[in-house]
N, C-alpha and C positions, 0 to 999 in steps of 0.2 A: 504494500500500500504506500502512495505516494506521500510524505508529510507536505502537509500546507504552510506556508509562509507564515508567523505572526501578522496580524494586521496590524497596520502602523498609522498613527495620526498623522496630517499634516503639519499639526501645530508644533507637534513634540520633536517633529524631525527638523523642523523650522529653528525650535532650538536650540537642539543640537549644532544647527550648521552656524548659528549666530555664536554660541558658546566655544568654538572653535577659531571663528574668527578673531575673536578678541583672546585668545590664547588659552582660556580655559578649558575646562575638563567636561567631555560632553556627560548627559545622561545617562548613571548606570544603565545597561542591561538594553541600552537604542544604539543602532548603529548609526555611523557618522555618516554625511554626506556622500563620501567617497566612495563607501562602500554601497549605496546604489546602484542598480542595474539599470541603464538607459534599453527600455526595449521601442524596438525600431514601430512605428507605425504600421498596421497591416496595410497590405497592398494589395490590389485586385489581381487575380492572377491572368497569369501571359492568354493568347492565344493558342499556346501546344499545350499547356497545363489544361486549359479547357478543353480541349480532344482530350486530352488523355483522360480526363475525369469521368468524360462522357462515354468512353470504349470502354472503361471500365464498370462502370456501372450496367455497361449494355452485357459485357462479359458475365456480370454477378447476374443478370435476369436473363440471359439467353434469351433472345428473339424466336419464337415459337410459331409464327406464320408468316412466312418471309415472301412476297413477291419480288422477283427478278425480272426487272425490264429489256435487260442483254443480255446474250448467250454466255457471254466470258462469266459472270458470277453464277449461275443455274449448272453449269459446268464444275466450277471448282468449288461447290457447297455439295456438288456431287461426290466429287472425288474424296473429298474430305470426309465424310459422311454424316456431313447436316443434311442429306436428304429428305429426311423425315418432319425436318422444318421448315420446309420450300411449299406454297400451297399454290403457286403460280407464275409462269414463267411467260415471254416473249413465244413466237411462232416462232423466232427465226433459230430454237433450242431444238435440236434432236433429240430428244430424250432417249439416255442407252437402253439398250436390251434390256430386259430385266430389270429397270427399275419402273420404280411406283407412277402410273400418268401423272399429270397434274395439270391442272386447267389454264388453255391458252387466253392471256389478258391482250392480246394487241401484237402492233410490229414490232417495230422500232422507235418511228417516229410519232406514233400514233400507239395508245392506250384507250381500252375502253373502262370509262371511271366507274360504271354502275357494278360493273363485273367486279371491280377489284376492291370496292365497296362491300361489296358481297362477300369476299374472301375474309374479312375483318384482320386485315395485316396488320401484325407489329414494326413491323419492318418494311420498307420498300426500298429495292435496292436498284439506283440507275445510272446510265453512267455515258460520257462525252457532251460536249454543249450541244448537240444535236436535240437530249432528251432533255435541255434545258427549262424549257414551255413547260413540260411533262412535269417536272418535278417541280414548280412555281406552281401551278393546277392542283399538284397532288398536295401540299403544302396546306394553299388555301383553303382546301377541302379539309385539311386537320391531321389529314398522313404524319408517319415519322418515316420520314425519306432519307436517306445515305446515298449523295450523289460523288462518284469520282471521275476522274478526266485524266488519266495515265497515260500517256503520252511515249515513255523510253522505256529499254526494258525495266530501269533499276526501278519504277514507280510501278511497273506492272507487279513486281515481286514485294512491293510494299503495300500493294494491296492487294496481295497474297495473304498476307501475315495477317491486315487489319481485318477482313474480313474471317482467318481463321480468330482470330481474336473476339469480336464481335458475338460467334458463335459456339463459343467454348469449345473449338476444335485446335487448339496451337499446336498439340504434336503431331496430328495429323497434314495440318496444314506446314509444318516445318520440314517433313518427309519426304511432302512432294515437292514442295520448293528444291528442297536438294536435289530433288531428280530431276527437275525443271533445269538448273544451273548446270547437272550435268550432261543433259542432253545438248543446251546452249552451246557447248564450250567451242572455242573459236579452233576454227582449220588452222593445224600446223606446217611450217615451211612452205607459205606459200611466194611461189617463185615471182607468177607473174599473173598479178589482178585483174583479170578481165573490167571493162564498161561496162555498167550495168542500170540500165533507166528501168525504172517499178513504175507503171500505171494504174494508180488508185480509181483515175476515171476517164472516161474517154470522152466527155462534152460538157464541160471545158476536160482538157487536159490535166489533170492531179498527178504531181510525183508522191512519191510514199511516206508516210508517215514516217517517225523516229525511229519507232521499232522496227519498220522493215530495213531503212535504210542500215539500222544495227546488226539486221541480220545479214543484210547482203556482205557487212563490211566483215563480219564472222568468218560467214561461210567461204571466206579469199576472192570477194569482187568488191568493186569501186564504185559506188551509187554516184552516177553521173551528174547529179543534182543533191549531193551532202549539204550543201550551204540551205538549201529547204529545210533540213531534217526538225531544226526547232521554229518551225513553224506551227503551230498547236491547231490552226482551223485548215481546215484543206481548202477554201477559195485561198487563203495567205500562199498554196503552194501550186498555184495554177502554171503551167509552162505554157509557151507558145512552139505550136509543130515545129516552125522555123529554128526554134532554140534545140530542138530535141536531134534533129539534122545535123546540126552545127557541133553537137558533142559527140555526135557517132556510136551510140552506142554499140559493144560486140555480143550485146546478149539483152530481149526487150522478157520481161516478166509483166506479167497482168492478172489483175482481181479486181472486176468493176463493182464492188461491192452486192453483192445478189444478183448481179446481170451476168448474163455468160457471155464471156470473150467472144470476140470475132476477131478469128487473127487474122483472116482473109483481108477482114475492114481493115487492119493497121498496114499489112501489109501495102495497101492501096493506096494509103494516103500523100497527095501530091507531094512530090520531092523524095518522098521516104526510100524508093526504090534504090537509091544510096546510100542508104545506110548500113552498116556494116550486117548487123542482124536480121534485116531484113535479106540481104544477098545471100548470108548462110542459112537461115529461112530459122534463126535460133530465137524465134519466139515461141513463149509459154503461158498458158495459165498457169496458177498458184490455188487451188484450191479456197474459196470466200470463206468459208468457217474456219479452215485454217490459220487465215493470213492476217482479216484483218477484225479480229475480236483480239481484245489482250489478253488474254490467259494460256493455259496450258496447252491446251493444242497448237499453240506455234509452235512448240517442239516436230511437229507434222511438218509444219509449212518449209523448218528450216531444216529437215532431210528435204525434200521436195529442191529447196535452192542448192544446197550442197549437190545435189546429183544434176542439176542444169548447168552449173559452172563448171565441174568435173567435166563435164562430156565435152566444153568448149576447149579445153585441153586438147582433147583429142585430133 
């Protein structure tokens, strides 16, 4: 048991410090001025102390009906095995074999509110400024929403951890992280880096987001548009065909976000018939749930680029 402080007057301690001054002897049995403790004023706390207050608390109640707006979280609440606390996911989620359905609430960019009203979520989990609307909407409505915007890999794997955190899954969630890191791990001795342009979209033009350009520079090629990479919205990463010519790429990769490639279309397009990839005909898709959700299955996408870079070796 902690001992409590004597309580001390003001007057008596007033005193003392007066009885000191003029050289005398303070009051038996009261401590003198000096030996006061000055304590600091409280202080509101930071912005990180307040996440962290708030993960933690979500940690000690565990979120019990979680709706997942993107595939990357529905995915890795999967893998972890908080499935059992997910009550509804996006369309654009496959749900694996064998595991439990769960009712589809919307796309991407669109949620239907009365459905997911219905769900009575503790949680709703969404994520890029795309779903921005969505979760201001959802807000309004009285949701407790958790939106993220991961952009590199190091922020995809950090919101690895917060959401195993979140759901009282950390050693699970820190397992697969490792195996996530070691799937990542960048090609060794690479001699000679292939050109490499990633098309996020085809009207406008989009080079790749952070993480693919991370992966391409892993997997021993040169994302021909790096100076894009921290660009966070993709109209910020629009190219012009003209510019795409001009760097030559010697290998084109594509994932029009849920649209299916036509590589015939790229191959056609005015000028292009010069470009190096285009003349070895070293265009590909990328698989869309692989490439461009940030989670765990980009371990997919980045076999998928390691074996297209490889063969340009050849």
């Amino acid at each position: 048991m902690r001992k409590r402080l004597p309580s001390l007057s003001l007057s008596k301690l007033e005193m003392n410090t007066d009885a000191e001054r003029r050289g005398g002897e303070p009051e038996p049995g009261l401590p003198s001025a000096p030996c006061l403790i000055k304590r600091k004023s409280p202080q509101a706390p930071s912005g990180g102390e307040c996440v962290e207050r708030t993960i933690s608390r979500f940690a000690e109640n565990s979120p019990r009906r979680i709706v997942c707006l993107s595939a990357e979280s529905a995915d890795w609440l999967w893998r972890i095995g908080a499935w059992e606390s997910v009550v509804g996911v996006t369309a654009f989620f496959t749900i694996p074999e064998g595991a439990e359905p769960k009712r589809r609430i919307g796309g991407f960019s669109t949620a239907q509110f009365d459905e997911i009203s219905e769900l009575e979520p503790d949680l709703i989990i969404a994520y890029s400024d795309v779903q921005a609307p969505l979760v201001a909407e959802l807000m309004r409505r009285g949701f407790v929403v958790l939106g993220t915007n991961q952009r590199t890999l190091a922020e995809i794997e950090s919101t690895m951890m917060l959401l195993g955190r979140i759901v009282a899954h950390e050693p699970e969630a820190a397992r697969w992280l490792r195996e996530f890191e070691k799937r990542l791990a960048p090609v060794e001795k690479v001699k000679v880096r292939p050109r490499v342009y990633f098309e996020e979209w085809n009207d406008p033009l989009v080079s790749g987001i952070a993480w693919v350009s991370e992966l391409i520079e892993r997997a021993g090629g040169k994302d021909v548009f790096t100076e894009l990479r921290s660009r966070r919205a993709a109209m910020e990463r629009v190219v012009e065909p003209e510019e795409v010519c001009r760097r030559n790429p010697e290998i084109i990769l594509a994932s029009w976000c849920g649209r299916a490639v036509r590589i015939a279309d790229i191959s056609a397009r005015p000028g292009w018939n010069k470009v190096a990839a285009v003349q070895r005909k070293r265009i590909y898709e990328i698989h869309g749930p692989e490439i461009v959700q940030p989670g765990f299955p980009l371990v997919e996408a980045y076999e998928r680029i390691k074996e297209r870079l490889k063969c340009s070796d050849k």
